[in-house]
ROKEZA-401558 format. One record per residue (C-alpha): residue in three letters; residue number from 0; x, y, z. Coordinates in pm, whole numbers, plus 50000, padded with zeros to 5 digits. Layout:
% residues N
[ALA, NUM, [X, Y, Z]]
...
//
This chain:
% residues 323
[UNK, 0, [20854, 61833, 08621]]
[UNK, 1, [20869, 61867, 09008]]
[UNK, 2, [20757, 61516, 09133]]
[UNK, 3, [20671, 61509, 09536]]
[UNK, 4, [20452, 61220, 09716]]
[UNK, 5, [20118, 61441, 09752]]
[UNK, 6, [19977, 61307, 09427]]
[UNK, 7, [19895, 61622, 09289]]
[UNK, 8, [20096, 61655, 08970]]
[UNK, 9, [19904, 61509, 08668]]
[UNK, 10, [20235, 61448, 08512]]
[UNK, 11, [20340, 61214, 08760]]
[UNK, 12, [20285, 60887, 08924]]
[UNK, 13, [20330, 60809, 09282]]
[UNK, 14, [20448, 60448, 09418]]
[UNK, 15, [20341, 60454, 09769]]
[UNK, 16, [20593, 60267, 09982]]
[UNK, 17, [20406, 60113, 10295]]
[UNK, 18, [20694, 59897, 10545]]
[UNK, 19, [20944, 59834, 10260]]
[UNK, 20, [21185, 59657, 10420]]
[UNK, 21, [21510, 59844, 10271]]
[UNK, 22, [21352, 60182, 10133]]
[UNK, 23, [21328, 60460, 10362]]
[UNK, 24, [21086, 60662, 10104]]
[UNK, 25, [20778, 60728, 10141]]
[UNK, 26, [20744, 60732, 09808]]
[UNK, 27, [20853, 60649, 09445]]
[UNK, 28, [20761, 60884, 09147]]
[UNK, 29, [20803, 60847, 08738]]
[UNK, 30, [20731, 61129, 08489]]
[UNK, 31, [20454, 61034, 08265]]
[UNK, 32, [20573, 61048, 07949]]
[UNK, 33, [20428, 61253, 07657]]
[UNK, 34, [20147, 61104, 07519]]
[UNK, 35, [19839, 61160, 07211]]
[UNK, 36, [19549, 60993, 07141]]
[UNK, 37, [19520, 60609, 07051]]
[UNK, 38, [19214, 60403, 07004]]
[UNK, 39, [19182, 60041, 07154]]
[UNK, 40, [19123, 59691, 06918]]
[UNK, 41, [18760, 59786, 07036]]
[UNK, 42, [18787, 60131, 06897]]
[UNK, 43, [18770, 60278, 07234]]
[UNK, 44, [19005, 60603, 07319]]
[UNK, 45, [19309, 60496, 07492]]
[UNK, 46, [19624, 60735, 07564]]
[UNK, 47, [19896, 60599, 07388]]
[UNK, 48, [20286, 60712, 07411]]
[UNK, 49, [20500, 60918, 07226]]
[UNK, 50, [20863, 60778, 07101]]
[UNK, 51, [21062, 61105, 07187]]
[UNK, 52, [21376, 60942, 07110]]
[UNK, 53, [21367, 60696, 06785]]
[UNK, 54, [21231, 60396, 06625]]
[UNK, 55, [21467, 60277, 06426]]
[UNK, 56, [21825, 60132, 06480]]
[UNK, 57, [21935, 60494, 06323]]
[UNK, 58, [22270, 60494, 06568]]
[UNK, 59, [22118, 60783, 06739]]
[UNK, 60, [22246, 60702, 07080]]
[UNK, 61, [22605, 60782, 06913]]
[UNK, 62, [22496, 61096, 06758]]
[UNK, 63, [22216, 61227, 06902]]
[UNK, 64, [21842, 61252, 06799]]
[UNK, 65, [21832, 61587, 06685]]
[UNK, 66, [22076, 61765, 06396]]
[UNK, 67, [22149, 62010, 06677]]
[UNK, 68, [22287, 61743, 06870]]
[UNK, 69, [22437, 61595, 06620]]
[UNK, 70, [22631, 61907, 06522]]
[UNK, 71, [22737, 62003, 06869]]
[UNK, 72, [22902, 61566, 06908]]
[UNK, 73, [23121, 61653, 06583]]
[UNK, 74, [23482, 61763, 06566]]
[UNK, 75, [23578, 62091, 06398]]
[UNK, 76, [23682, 61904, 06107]]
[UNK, 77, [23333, 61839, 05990]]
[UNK, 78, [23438, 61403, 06002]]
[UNK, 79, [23526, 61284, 06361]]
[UNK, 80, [23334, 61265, 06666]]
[UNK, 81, [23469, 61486, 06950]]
[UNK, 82, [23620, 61296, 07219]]
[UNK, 83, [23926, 61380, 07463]]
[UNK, 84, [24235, 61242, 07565]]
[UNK, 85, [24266, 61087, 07941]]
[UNK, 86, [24613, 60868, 07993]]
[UNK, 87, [24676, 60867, 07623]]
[UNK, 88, [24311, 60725, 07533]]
[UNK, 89, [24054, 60874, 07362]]
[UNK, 90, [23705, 60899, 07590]]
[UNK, 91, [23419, 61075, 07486]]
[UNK, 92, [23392, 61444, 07518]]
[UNK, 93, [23340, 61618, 07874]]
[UNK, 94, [23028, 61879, 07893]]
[UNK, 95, [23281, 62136, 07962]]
[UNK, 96, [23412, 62070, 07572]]
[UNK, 97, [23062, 62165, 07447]]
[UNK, 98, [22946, 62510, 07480]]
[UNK, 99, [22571, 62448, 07501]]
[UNK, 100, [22336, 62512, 07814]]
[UNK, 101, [22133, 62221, 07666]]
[UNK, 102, [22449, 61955, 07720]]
[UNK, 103, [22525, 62059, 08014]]
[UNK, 104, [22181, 62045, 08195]]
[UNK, 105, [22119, 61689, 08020]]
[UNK, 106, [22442, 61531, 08108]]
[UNK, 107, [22573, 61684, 08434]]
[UNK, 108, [22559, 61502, 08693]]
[UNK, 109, [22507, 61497, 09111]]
[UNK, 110, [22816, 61487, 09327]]
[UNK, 111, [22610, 61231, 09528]]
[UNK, 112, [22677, 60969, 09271]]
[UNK, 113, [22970, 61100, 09080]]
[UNK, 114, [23208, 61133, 09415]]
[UNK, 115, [23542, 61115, 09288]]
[UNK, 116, [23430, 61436, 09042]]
[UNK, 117, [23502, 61314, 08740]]
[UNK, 118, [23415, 61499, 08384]]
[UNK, 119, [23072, 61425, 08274]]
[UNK, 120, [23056, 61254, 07967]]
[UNK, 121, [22857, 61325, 07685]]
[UNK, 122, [22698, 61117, 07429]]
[UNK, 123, [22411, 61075, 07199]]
[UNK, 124, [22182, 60994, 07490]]
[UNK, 125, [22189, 61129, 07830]]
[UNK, 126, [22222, 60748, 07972]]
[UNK, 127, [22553, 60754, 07882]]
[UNK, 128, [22698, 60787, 08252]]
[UNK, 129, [22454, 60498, 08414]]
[UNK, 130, [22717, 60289, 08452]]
[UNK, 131, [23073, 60250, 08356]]
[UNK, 132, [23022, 59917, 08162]]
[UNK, 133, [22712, 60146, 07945]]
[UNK, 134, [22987, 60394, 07916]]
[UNK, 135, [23229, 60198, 07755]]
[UNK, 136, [23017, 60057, 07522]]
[UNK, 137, [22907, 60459, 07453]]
[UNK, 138, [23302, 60485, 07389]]
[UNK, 139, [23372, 60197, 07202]]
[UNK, 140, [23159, 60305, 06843]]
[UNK, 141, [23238, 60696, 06885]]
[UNK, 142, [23606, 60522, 06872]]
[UNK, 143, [23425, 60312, 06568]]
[UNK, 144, [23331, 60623, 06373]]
[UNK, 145, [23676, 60810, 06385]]
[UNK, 146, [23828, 60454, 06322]]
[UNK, 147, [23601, 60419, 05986]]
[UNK, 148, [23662, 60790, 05905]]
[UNK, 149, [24021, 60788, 05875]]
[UNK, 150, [23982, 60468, 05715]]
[UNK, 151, [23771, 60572, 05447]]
[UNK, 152, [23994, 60914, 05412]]
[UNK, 153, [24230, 60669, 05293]]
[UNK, 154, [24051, 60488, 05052]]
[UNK, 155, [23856, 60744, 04908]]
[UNK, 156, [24041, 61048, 04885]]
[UNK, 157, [23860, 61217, 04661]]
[UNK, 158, [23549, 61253, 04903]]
[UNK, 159, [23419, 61542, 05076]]
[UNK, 160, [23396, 61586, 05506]]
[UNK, 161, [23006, 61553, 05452]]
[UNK, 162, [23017, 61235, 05259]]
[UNK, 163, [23292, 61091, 05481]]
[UNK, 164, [23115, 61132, 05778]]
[UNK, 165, [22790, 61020, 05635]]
[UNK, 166, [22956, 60723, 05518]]
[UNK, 167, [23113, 60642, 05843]]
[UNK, 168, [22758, 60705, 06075]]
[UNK, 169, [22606, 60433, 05752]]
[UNK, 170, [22877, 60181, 05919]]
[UNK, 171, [22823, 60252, 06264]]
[UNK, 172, [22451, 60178, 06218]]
[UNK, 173, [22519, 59904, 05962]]
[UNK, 174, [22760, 59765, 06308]]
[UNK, 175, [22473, 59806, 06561]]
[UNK, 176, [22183, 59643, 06323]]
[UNK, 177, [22432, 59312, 06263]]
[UNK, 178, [22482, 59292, 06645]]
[UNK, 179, [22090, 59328, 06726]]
[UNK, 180, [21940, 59132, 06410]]
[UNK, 181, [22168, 58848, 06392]]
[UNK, 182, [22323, 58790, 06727]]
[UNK, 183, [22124, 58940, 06992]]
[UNK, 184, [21777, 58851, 06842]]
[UNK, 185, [21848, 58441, 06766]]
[UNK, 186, [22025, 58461, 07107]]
[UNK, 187, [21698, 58626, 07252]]
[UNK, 188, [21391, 58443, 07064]]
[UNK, 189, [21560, 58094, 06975]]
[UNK, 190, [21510, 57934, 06676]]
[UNK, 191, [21128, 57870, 06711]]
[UNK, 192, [21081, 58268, 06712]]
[UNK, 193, [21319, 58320, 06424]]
[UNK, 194, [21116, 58136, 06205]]
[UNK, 195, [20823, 58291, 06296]]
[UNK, 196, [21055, 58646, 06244]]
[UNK, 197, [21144, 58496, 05911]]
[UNK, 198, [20828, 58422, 05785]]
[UNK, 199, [20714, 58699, 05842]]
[UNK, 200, [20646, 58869, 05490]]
[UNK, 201, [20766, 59168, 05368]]
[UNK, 202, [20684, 59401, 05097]]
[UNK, 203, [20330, 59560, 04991]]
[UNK, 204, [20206, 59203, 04851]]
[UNK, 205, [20246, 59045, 05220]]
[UNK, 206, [20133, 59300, 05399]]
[UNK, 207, [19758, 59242, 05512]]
[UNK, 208, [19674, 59311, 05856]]
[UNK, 209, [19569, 59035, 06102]]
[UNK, 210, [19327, 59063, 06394]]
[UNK, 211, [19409, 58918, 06674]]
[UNK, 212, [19109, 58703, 06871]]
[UNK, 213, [19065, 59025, 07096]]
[UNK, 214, [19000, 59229, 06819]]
[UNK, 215, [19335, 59403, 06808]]
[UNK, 216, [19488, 59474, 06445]]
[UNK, 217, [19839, 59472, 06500]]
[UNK, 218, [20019, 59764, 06270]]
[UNK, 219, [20135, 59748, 05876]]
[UNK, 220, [20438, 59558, 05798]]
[UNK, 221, [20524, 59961, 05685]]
[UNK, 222, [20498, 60059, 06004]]
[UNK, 223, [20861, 60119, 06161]]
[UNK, 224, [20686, 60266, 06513]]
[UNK, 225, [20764, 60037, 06804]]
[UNK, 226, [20487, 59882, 06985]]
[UNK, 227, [20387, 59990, 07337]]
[UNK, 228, [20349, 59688, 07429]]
[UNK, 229, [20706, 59619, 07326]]
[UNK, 230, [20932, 59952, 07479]]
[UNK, 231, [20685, 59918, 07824]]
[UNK, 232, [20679, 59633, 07884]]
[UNK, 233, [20820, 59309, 07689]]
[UNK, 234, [21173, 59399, 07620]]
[UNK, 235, [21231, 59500, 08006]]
[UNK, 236, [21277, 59131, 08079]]
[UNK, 237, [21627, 59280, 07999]]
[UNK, 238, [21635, 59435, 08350]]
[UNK, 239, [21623, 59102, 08530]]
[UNK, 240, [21954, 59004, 08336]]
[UNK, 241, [22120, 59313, 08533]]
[UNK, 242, [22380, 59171, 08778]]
[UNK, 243, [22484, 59265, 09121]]
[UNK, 244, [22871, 59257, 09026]]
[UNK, 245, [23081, 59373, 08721]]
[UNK, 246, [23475, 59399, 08647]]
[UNK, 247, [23716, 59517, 08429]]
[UNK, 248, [23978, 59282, 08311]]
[UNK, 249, [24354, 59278, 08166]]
[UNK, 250, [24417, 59189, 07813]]
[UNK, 251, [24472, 58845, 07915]]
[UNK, 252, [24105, 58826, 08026]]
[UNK, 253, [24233, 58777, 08394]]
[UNK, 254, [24013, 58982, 08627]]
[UNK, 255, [24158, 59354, 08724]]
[UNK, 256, [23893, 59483, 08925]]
[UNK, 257, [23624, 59386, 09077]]
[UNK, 258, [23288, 59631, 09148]]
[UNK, 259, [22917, 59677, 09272]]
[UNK, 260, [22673, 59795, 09024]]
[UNK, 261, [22498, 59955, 09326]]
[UNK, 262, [22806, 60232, 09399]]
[UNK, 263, [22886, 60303, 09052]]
[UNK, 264, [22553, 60395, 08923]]
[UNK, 265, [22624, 60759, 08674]]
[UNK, 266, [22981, 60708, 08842]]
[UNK, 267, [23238, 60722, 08581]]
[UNK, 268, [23558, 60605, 08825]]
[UNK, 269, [23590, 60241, 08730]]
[UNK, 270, [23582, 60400, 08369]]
[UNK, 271, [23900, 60664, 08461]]
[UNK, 272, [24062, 60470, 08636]]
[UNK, 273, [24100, 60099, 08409]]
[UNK, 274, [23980, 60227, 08084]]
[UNK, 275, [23680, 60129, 07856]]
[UNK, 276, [23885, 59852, 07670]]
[UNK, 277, [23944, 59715, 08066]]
[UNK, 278, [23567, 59727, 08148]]
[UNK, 279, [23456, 59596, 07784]]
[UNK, 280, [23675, 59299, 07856]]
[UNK, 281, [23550, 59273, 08180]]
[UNK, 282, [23213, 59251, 08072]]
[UNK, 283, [23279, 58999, 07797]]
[UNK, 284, [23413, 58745, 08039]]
[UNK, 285, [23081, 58756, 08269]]
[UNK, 286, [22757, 58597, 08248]]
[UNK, 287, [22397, 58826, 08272]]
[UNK, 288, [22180, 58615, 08526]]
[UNK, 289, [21898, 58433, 08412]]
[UNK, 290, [21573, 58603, 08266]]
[UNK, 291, [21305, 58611, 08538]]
[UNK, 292, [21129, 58734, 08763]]
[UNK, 293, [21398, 58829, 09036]]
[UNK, 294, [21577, 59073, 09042]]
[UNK, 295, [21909, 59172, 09142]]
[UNK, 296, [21928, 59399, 09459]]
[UNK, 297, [22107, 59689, 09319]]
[UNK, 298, [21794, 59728, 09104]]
[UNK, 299, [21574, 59603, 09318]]
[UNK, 300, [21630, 59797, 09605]]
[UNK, 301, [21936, 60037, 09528]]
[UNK, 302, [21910, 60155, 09169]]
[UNK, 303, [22088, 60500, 09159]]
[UNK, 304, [22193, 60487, 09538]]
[UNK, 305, [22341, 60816, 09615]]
[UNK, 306, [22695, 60772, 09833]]
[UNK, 307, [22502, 60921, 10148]]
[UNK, 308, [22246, 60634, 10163]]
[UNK, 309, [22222, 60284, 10223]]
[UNK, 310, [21960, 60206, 09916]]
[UNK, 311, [21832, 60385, 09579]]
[UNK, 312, [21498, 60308, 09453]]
[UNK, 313, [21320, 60002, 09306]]
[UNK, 314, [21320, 59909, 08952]]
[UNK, 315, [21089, 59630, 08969]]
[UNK, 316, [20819, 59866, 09086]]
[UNK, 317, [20928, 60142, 08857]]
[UNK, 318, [20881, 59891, 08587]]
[UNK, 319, [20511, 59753, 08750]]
[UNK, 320, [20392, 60122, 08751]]
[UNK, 321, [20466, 60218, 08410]]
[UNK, 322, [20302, 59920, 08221]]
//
């Protein structure tokens, strides 16, 4: 959707800019995304979003969110995930691996981040590249698939290359909804909001609906679809946790490189050039910064900074706008 600062595309939103003190732009634009008909705690038409992507902790950032996808991220034996081989290490595969127009217009990327020219990456999700730390993470459970397939190859011969890949993606997800339910969550709401997450019931007998004093019925204990008010808005307090400086580090947990989030924004280099076990470590040896609201000022003011400028563009209002 071509985006300009003349306000004239429905499908966009401007963000004026008026004496912005780092940002050159006279503007800042989102897409709208696709939307359908809602209807307000009042019963008034409202224009709610569409989830493109998923609502469930389904692993689809690993695999894709279509079967196409899906498909075109597995390995000619029917089991594996494709990946390639760069200093004897297994990274994701490039877009030049995958023959699809598709891939490569979703996951190339601009030569005004990505300066060194490194292979694109490709993924489940087309975030994949927006920074190397995201990137490794990407890496490390594609790694965790082929790990679990030749594993379970070994203990179950007997099984087929659709079962043993189906089995593997189960563990993957089964990975990724331990790490979010049980240590991210308690970490996140405390022990106050995990009783209240606890108590909640579950099953048809415990499932009334409550109004809330405005009026608003919040959705069926049946209902999987994340709230609005959720993906919008709530769970972006993450962004605030974003800091200005990440590394890589040696297996000894000793620092090996030091970078700024602002330069490396959907550039892979860090990534080529340590390794993704390098910048995992790195990241598990660092602190986020405290939830709030300031943020740091390679989202603030230089979030996707191209090499040829001195800033990006502004989360914080990105964020403001789309809520």
């Amino acid at each position: 959707v071509p985006c300009d600062c003349t306000g004239t595309a429905p499908q966009c939103k401007e963000i004026t800019l008026d004496n912005d003190p780092v940002i050159t732009f006279p503007c800042l634009f989102i897409i709208r995304s696709s939307s359908q008909l809602g209807q307000s705690g009042q019963g008034t038409p409202v224009r709610e979003q569409i989830n493109q992507l998923s609502g469930f902790l389904d692993g689809t950032t690993v695999y894709g969110f279509t079967s196409k996808h899906r498909n075109l991220l597995t390995d000619s034996d029917g089991m594996h995930l494709r990946m390639q081989s760069v200093k004897g290490n297994h990274f994701l595969p490039s877009v030049d691996m995958i023959n699809d127009n598709g891939i490569k217009d979703k996951f190339s990327t601009s030569s005004a981040l990505n300066d060194k020219g490194h292979a694109e990456l490709v993924a489940g999700d087309t975030r994949v590249l927006e920074n190397p730390l995201l990137s490794s993470l990407h890496t490390l459970f594609a790694r965790l698939h082929n790990n679990a397939v030749d594993q379970l190859r070994t203990i179950n011969p007997g099984w087929n290359k659709s079962r043993v890949f189906a089995e593997a993606r189960l563990f993957v997800i089964g990975v990724m909804k331990e790490i979010n339910y049980n240590e991210h969550m308690p970490l996140m709401v405390g022990d106050p909001g995990m009783a209240v997450m606890n108590s909640i019931g579950r099953g048809k007998k415990k499932n009334k609906k409550r109004a809330n004093p405005d009026g608003h019925v919040p959705p069926s204990q049946d209902n999987p679809s994340i709230r609005n008010e959720f993906a919008a808005a709530a769970y972006r307090f993450g962004h605030s946790m974003v800091p200005d400086d990440f590394k890589s580090a040696n297996t000894d947990m000793s620092q090996k490189r030091s970078a700024k989030l602002e330069n490396n924004f959907f550039d892979p280099d860090l990534l080529f050039r340590d390794g993704a076990g390098a910048c995992l470590r790195g990241m598990a040896s660092m602190e986020a910064a405290n939830v709030g609201g300031h943020y740091a000022d390679a989202t603030n003011h230089k979030l996707f900074k191209p090499n040829t400028l001195n800033h990006g563009v502004d989360l914080l209002a990105i964020n403001l706008a789309v809520n």
